[in-house]
N, C-alpha and C positions, 0 to 999 in steps of 0.2 A: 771323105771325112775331113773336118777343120783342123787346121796343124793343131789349135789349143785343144783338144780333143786327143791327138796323136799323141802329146805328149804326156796328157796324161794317162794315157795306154801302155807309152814307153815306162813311164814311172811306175807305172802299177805292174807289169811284169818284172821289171826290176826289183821291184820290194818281194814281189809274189817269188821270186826264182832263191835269192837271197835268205826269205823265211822259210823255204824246203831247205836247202842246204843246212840253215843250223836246226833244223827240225832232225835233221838224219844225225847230226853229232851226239855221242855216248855223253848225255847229259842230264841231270835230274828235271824230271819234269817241269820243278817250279824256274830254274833257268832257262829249257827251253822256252816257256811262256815267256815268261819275262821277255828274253833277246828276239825271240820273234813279234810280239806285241809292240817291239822299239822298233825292229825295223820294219813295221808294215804302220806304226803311229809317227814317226818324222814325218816321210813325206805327207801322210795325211795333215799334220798338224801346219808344215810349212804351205801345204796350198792353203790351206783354210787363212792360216794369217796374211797370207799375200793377195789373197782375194778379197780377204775384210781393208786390206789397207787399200787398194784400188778402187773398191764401193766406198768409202769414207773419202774417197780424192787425196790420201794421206803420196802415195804414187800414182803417176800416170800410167793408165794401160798400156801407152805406149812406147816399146823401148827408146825408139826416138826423139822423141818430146822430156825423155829424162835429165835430171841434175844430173852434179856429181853424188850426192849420198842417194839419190832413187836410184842410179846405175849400182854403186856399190850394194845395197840393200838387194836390187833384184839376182849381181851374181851369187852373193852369198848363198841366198834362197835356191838358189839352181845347182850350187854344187852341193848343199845340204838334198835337194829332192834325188840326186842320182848317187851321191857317196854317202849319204846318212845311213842307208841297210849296207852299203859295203863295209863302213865302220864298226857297224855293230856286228857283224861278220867276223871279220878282222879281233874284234874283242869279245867273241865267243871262241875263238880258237885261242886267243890269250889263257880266257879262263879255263878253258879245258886242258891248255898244257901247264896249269897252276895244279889243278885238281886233281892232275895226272902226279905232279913232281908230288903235292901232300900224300897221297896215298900210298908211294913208293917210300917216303921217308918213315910215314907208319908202320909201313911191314917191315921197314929194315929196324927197327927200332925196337 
């Protein structure tokens, strides 16, 4: 299989492992939607834009043949495709220990 194929195998189990986890979190269903629809719609959203900028010649396919902002441009895009579901991860366990602290404060109250 092509590495650019492999990776985006790796991305997509990543997103895919990422949105079972906060799928299994005690959370109302329209948040689960929400935070899993984020972290399985970054990376889609960041290949889709990183491929239209390479068809447009806006960056070079190749990491070699890049500048300095096509390099910058390309890591950004790399750490948003493997940390973008971590982060939203990351801020569904936020909100759950929010949602958790409001509803303790209701009952104490």
């Amino acid at each position: 299989m092509p590495n650019h194929l492999l990776i985006y195998v790796i991305v997509g189990l990543n997103a895919l492992s990422q949105a079972l986890l906060i799928w299994r979190f005690k959370l109302s269903d329209t948040a689960k939607l929400v935070f899993c629809g984020l972290t399985i719609g970054i990376p889609i959203t960041v290949s889709l834009v990183m491929r239209m900028l390479v068809a447009t010649g806006i960056l070079h396919n190749r990491v070699a043949e890049q500048v300095g902002y096509e390099h910058a441009v390309t890591m950004v895009a790399s750490m948003l495709l493997i940390g973008g579901p971590w982060l939203v991860t990351v801020s569904a366990v936020f909100y759950r220990q929010k949602q958790r602290a409001i509803n303790v404060q209701r009952v104490s109250t």
